[in-house]
N, C-alpha and C positions, 0 to 999 in steps of 0.2 A: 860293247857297241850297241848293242838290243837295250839296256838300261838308259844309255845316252838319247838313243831315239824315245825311247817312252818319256825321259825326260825332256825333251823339247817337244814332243807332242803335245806332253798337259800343258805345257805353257802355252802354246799355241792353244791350244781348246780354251785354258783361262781367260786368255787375252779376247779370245771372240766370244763368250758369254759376256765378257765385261763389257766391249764394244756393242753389243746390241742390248746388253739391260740396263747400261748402267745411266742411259737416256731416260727410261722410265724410272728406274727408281730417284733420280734429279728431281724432275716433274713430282713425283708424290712426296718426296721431301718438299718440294715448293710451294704444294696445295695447302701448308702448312705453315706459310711466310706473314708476319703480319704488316708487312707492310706489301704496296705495289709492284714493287719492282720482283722481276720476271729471275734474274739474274744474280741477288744480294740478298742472300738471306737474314732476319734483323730481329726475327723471336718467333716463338714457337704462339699458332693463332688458327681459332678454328672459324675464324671471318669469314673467308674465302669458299668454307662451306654453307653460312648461313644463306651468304650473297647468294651461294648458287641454287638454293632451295627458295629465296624470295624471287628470282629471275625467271617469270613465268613463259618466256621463249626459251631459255637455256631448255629448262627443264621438258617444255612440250616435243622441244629438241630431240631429247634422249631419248622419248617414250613414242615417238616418231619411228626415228632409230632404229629402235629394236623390236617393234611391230612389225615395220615393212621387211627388214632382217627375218624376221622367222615364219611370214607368209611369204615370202618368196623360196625362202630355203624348201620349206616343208610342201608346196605345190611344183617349185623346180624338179624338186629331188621323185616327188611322185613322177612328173611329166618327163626327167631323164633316164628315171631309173623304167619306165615304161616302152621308150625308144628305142634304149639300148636291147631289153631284151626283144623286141619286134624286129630290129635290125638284124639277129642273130639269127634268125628266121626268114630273113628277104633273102632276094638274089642278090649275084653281085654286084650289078648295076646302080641295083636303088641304094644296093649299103653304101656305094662308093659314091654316089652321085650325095649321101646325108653327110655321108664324114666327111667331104670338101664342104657341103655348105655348114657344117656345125663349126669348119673351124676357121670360117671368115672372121667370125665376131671375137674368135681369139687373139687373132692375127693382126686387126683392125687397129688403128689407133681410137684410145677413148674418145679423143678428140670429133673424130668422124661419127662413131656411131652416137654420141649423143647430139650434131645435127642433125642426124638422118632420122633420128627418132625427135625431134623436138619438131623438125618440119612434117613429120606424117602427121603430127597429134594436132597439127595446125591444120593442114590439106585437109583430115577427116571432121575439122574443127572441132575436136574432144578438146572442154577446159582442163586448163593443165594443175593438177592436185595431185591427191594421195592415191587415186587410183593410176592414173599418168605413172606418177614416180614406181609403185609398186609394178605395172604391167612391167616398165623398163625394165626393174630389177630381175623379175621372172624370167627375160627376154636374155638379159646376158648372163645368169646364172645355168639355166638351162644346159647350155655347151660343157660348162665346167664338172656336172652332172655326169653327162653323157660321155666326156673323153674317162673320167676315173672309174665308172661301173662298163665298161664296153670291154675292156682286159679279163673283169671278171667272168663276165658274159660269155667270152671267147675261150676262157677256160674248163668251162663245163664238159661236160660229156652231151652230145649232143643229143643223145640217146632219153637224157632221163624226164624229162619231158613227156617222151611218148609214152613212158617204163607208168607211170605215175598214173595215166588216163587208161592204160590198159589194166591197171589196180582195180579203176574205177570213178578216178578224180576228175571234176571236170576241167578242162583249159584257165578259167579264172583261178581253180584250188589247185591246181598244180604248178602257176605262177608263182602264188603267192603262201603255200605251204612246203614248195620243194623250191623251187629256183631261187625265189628269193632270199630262204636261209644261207642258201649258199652264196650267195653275193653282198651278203650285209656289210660284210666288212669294207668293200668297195663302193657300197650304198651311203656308208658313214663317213666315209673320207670325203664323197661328192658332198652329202651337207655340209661338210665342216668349211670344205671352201665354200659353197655356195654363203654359208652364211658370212663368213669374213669378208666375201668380196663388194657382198650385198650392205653389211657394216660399216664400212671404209672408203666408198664409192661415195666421188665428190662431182667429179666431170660429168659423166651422165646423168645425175643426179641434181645438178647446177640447170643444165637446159630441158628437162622433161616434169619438174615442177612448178608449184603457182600456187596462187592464192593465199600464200601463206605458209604453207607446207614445205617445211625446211626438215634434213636431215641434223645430225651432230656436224657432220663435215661441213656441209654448207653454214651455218651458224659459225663455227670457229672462222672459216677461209671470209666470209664478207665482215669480219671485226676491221675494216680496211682502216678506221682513224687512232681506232688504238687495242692492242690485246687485253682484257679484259681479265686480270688474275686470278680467277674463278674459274677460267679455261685449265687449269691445273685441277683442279677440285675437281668438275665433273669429269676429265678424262683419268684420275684415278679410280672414281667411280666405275668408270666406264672397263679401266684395269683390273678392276675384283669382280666384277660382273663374267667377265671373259677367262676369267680364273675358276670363275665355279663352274661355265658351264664345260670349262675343259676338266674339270674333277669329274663333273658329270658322266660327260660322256667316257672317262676312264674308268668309274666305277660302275657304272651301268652292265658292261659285260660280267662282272662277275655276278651281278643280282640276278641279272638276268641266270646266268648259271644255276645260281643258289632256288631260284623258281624252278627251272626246269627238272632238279632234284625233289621237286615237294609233290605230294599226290595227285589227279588228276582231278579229284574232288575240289582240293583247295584253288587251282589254278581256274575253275568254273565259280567260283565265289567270287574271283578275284576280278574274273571277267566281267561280273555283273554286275561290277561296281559301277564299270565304267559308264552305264546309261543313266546312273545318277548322276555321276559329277557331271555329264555335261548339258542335261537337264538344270542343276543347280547354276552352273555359268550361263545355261542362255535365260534363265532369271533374272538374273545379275546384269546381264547384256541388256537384257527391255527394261527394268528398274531405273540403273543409271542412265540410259536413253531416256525415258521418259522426263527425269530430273534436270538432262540436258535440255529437253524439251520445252519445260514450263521455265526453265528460265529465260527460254527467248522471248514468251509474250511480257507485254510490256503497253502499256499506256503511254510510253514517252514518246516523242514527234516523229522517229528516225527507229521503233523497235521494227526488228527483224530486218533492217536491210542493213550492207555492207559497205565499209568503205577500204580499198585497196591501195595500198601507199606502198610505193618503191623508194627506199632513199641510201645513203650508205650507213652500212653496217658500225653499231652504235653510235648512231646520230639521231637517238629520240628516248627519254625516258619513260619507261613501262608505267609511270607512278601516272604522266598527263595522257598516256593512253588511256588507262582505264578510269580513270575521273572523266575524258572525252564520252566511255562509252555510257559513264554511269548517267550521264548527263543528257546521251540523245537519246540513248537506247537502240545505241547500233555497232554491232560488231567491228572491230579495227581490225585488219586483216594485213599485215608489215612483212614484207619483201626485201631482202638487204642486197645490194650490189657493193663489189669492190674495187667499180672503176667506171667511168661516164661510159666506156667503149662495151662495156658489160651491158652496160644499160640500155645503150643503143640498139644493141643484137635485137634484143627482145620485143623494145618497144616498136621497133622497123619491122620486123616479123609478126607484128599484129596484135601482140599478146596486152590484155587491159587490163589497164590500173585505172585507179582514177585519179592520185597525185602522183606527181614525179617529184624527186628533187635533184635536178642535175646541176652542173657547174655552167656558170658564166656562156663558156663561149658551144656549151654542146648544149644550151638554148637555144643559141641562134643557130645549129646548127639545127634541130627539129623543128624550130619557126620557119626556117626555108626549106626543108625540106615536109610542110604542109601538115606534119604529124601531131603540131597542137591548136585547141581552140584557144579561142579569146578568153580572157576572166571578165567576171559580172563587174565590172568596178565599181558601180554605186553600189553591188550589197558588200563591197565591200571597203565603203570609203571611211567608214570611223580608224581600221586597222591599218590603210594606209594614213590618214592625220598621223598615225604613230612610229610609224618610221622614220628612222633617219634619210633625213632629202637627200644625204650624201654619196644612198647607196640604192636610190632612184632616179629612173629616168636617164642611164647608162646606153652605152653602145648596143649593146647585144640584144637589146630590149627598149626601145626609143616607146615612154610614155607608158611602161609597167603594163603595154596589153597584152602580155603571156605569163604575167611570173608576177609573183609576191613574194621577197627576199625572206630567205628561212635561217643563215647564220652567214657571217662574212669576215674577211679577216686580210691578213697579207701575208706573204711568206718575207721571211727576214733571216737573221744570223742568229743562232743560240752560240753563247759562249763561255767560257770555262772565267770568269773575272780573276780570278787567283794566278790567274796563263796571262788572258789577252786586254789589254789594258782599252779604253775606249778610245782613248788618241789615236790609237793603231787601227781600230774600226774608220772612225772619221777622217783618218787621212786613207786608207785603202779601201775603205767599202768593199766592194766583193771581189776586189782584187788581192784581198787579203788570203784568199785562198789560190793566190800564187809566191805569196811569202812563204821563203824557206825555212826562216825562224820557226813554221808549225807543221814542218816536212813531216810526213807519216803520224798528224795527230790533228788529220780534218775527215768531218764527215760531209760527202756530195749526193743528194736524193737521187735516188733511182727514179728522175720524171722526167723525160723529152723535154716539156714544155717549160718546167720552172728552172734546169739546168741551162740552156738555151737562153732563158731568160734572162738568167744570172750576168751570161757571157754578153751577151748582147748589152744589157743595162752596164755592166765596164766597160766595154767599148764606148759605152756614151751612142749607142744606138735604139732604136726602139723596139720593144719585144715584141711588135705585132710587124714586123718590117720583110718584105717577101722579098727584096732584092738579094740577091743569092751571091753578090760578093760579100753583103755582112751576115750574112749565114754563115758562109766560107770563113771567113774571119774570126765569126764567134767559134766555130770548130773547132780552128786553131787556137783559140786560148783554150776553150774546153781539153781538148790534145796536151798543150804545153802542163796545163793543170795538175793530169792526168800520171804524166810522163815523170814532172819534176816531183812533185807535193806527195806521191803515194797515197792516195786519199782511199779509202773505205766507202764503196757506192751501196748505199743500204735504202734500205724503204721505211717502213714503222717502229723499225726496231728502234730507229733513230731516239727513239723516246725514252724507252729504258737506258738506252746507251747514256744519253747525256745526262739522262735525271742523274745517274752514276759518278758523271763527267769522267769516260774514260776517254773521251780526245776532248781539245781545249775548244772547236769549234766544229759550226753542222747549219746546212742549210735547212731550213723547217717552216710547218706553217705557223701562224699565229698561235690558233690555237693549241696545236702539241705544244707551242714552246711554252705557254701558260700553266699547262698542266705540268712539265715537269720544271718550271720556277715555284708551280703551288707545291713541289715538294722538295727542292731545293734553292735554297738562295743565292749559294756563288753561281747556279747560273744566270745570266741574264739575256736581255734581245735588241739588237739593235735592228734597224731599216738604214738601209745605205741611203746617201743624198743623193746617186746616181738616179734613184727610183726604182721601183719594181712592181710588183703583181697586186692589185689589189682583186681579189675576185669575192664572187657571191654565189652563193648557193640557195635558190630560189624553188618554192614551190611552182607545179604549171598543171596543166590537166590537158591529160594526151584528148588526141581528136575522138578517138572510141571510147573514152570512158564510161561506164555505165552509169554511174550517179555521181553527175556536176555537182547538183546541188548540195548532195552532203558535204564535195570535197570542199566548196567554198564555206560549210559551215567548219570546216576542220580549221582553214587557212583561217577565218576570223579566230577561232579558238587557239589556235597555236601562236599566235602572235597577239594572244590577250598577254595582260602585264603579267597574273599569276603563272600561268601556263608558260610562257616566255622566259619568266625569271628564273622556273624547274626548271625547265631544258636546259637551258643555256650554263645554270648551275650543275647540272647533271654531264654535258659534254664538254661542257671549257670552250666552246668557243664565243663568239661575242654575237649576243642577240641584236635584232634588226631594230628593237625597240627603240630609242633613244634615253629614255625613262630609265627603263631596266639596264641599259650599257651602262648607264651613268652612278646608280646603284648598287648595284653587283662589281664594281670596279671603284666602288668606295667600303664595299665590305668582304665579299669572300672572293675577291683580286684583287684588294686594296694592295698597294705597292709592288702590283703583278704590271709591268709596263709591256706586255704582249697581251695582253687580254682588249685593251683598247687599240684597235691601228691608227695609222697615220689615215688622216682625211684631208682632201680637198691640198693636196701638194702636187705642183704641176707636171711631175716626172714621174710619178707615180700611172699605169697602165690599168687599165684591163682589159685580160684576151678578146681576141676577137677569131673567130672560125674564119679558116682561109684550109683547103683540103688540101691543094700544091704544098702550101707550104712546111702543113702537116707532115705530110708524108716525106719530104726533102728533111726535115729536124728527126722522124723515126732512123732513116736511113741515117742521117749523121750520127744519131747517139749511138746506134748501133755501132759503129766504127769506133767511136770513141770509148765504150766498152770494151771492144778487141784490144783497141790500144791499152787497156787498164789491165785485163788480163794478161798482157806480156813485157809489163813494163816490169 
């Protein structure tokens, strides 16, 4: 019977090693994939590392990361490990009045306390950066500190304290020659979490930075247009990194042993090492600072000032940034968000950029709601001649006086050709996603607005329409959808899925569907004749920004023809240019029929801000979800 239980034990223990590693070892086989795709492995390719060694925000990413990580651990774990034993020592009052307030921030949702901290840094108007991010850290690590060494604390003898000063020792060397020995091991556990939680922290970490100052988390989580297959690479990196420093700290104890065995002599040698090497490192510290330094001066028009861009997460290539700054002589400083409402938070909270790039209709929602200036238009009228008229002088922006259109597209149907025939398209348009024929082999976006939009444009209604019986109505197709069709509600994955074609069709934007027809051909994209969403994603410059004028030299720079032609080549969607559309869709999206949208067709939309309505489409998706989960 004892041999039977051992043996369903291992299995059980097998089966849960397997379930929690065998995620990561996926991922570091993937870092290793030579082609894009996230999910199909296709040859063995050490691409994915080089990408992520030229990807100069990946990389400041990680060395971010683990900076802020090891000065928060290392000042946490001083300032808990210093609490805990001063607690030990209070009355009962004050230790009980600390151990409720130390375990709010445990107890807290992340959620809460990264506004409660992103609004203090604003009330005391502290700019929000690496010291921002870093206090945060210190701030929530601290608790986790104190709950792990406070059991040690409390296990002491209360006595030896005083045993140690009657020796001769004073209160600081009797801390930290007797108490402490004896608490290390609960001193080591509190770093270890403090440093993981400080590593891995994306929420608070999302609203208490700026200027640039991104973690690894944040960096991954605002990739919102598409994952980046070099996110495997540096998070294996990130996996053998967190390997050694767990070697470390397991071998550490026994050297340290192996020291406390060796003469007294030698361990005073060994001591006195140490005010060289940190002598040598604050060398090291003023050298490379100074080198940072002289490369700020600059003779160019724009050296030593900054320009601050918020736009979504990779939707600008590294290559026209740094040609930008080699050209003013001013630092680009790139903020990524993962969603217009992300963006909103921020910039309604005060916090300055000096470009934006949000969508269409959460334009016009910052235009009335007063948060942006006007653009220069004559400095910047050669750049408008260059646009397309078709994606000027829109709804949301009557006569381009807040915005200069930055990539624009439509969302349409990606579809499996080998499955869905185009007759089937044309005669159902997006009703095609209530044919049974491709029951449990459709993909539906996880977007209020573009799902809605869908139902709405079959019904032969219009997607900006606030009358709340064809709201009603579009729900009920969306429901019917739902209910009959079995559909898969995803978000970007949508991209790898289809480039795969594991279902035969998928709602998508323009651009995803381009990039995964540039790397496979039976997929392709149709736009229904019902109509649908044409939207734009537009430069603007919030009302507090600190330097208009560099931002309008960016906006002419970014929508020059070479500059325009990178980007646009680098993210797949379709540049504002006309020139460059035209170009780039006769060579590297030659017979990509998603890379160009539909223009100037009458049933064709775009969003317009209406906040009733808004909130009435949140409210329904959300239902419509329920109904998917229990169908």
């Amino acid at each position: 019977m004892k041999e039977e239980k051992r043996y369903f034990g291992s299995i059980l223990m097998t089966l849960v090693v397997v379930f929690f590693y065998m995620p990561i070892i996926f991922m570091m086989i993937f870092s290793f994939n030579s082609s894009k795709s996230l999910t199909h492995f296709t040859g063995f390719s050490l691409y994915w590392y080089k990408t992520m060694l030229k990807n100069h925000s990946m990389m400041e990413s990680l060395y971010i990361t683990i900076i802020v990580a090891v000065l928060a651990t290392f000042i946490s774990t001083i300032i808990g490990t210093v609490t805990a034993i001063g607690l030990s020592q209070s009355g009962k009052r004050l230790r009980r009045f600390v151990n409720v307030m130390n375990d709010f921030p445990l107890m807290n949702p992340d959620i809460v306390t990264a506004i409660g901290m992103m609004l203090l840094f604003i009330t005391l108007n502290i700019p929000k950066g690496f010291m921002t991010l870093l206090l945060a850290h210190i701030a929530f690590c601290i608790p986790y500190v104190i709950l792990s060494v406070s059991p040690r604390v409390r296990a002491l003898d209360p006595n030896i304290a005083e045993a140690a000063m009657d020796l001769g020792a004073t209160p600081t060397r009797a801390m930290w020659q007797v108490i402490v020995p004896q608490i290390t091991p609960g001193i080591i556990s509190g770093a270890l979490i403090a440093f993981t939680m400080s590593f891995d922290d994306f929420i608070i970490s999302y609203f208490v930075t700026g200027g640039g100052i991104k973690n690894l988390s944040i960096m991954v989580y605002t990739m919102s247009k598409r994952v980046n297959p070099s996110v495997n690479a540096i998070s294996t990196v990130v996996v053998i990194l967190v390997t050694i420093v767990l070697a470390i700290v397991n071998i550490l104890p026994v050297l340290a042993k192996r020291r406390r065995e060796q003469s007294t002599h030698n361990e005073l040698a060994q001591r006195k090492t140490w005010p060289k090497v940190v002598a040598v490192v604050a060398v090291a510290c003023v050298v490379i600072g100074s080198v940072f330094a002289l490369r700020q001066t600059s003779n160019r028009p724009y050296a030593g000032q900054e320009l601050h861009i918020y736009l979504p997460g990779e939707y600008l290539s590294e290559d026209v940034v740094s040609d930008f700054e080699n050209e003013t002589g001013a630092k680009v400083v790139v903020d990524n968000f993962d969603s217009n409402e992300q963006m909103y938070i921020k910039v309604a909270n005060g916090e300055r950029f000096d470009i934006l790039v949000p969508s269409d209709y959460m334009i016009e929602r910052l235009k009335n709601e007063n948060l942006l200036q006007k653009i220069d238009k004559p400095a910047l009228k050669d750049t408008f001649n260059a646009i397309n008229k078709d994606i000027l002088d829109l709804s949301f922006d009557k006569n381009n006086d807040y915005s200069m259109p930055y990539f624009w597209g439509s969302v349409g149907i990606a579809y499996d050709k080998r499955k869905v025939s185009i007759q089937e398209l044309e005669h159902d348009g997006f009703n095609i996603f209530l044919n049974t024929k491709f029951k449990g082999d459709i993909y539906l976006y996880d977007s209020e607005r573009d799902s809605f939009m869908m139902a709405l444009k079959a019904l032969g209604y219009s997607m900006n329409t606030s009358n709340n019986d064809e709201l009603q109505k579009a729900y009920k197709w969306l429901e019917k959808s739902v209910k009959t069709m079995k559909p898969e509600i995803v978000t970007d994955e949508i991209i790898d899925n289809m480039r795969q074609t594991r279902k035969a069709l998928g709602l998508v934007y323009s651009g995803d569907a381009a990039s995964i027809i540039s790397d496979n051909k039976n997929v392709g994209f149709y736009m229904p004749k019902e109509g649908t969403n044409i939207w734009t994603d537009a430069m603007c410059i919030p009302k507090n920004a600190k330097n208009p004028k560099l931002a309008h030299e960016w906006m002419n720079y970014i929508n020059s023809k070479e500059a325009a032609t990178e980007n646009s080549k680098y993210v797949g969607y379709t540049s504002p240019r006309k020139d460059v559309e035209e170009e780039l869709s006769t060579s590297t999206f030659k017979g990509n029929e998603a890379y160009t949208p539909r223009s100037s067709y009458s049933k064709d939309e775009v969003f317009n801000y209406n906040d009733r309505t808004r909130k009435t489409i949140a409210t329904l998706w959300s239902r419509v979800k329920i109904v998917a989960s229990n169908s």
